[in-house]
Structures are given as C-alpha cells and as structure tokens.
N, C-alpha and C positions, 0 to 999 in steps of 0.2 A: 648397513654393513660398511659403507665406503665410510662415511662418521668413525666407526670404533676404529678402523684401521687407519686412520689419521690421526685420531687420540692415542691410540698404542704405539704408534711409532714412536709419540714424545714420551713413551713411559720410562718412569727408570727402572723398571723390571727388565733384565736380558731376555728373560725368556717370552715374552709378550712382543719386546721389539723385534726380535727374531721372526714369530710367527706372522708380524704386522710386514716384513718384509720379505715370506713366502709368497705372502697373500698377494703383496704386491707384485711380484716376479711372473705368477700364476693368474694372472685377471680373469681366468677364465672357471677358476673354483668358485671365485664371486657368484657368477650366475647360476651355479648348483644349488650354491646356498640360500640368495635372495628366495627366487619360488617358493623355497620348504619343498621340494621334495625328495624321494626318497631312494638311493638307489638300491633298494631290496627285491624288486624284480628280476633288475640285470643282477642281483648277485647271484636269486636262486637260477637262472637260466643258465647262466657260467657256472654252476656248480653239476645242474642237471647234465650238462656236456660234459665236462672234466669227468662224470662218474659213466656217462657212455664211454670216452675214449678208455677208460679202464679194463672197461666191459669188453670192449673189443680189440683187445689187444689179441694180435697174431689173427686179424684180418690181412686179407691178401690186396685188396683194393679199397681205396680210400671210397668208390659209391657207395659202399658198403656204410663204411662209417656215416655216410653225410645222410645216407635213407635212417639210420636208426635215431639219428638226432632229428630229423624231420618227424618221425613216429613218436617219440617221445613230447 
C-alpha cells in the first residue's frame, strides 16, 4: 500500500494525487487497510445501538438505556 501511494502521488491524475495525499495525512487508515479486514461488525454493533436509542426514547435514566444495549 505504502508503494501505490508513492506512485499516485506522481500521478497526473488530480484525483488519485489527492486521495495519495489523504492517505498520507491519515497513516493511520494504512493500517485498516493493510490486514484486509473488515469493519462490518463495528458497523452492525453502531447500528444495533443507534436502533435502541430509538427504541428508548422518553426513558427517564440513561441505566436504562445502557442495560438495554447490554441485553441486546
């Protein structure tokens, strides 16, 4: 990965040198990417939360909310 975004920086594509120097600003999306893996666990977990707080709107105490996301 570090190769391509050294080759794309010299591209004379705009939009490839652009993304060669997100990537650079971000070193830290690097390591997302290198492993392969996937973040579709954390998405569906932040999704199953986001659809409790929903769920519980017009609780009076946040223990409330945090026991139904632990049960879930």
């Amino acid at each position: 990965m570090k190769h391509w975004v050294f080759r794309a920086s010299r591209s004379s594509i705009p939009k490839i040198v652009e993304l060669s120097r997100k990537i650079r600003r971000r070193p830290d999306n690097l390591r997302t990417i290198e492993p392969g893996h996937s973040n579709g666990r954390l998405e569906v977990l932040d999704n199953r939360i986001r659809a409790s707080i929903r769920m519980t709107y017009g609780f009076r105490r946040v223990n409330n909310l945090i026991a139904l996301i632990t049960l879930r």
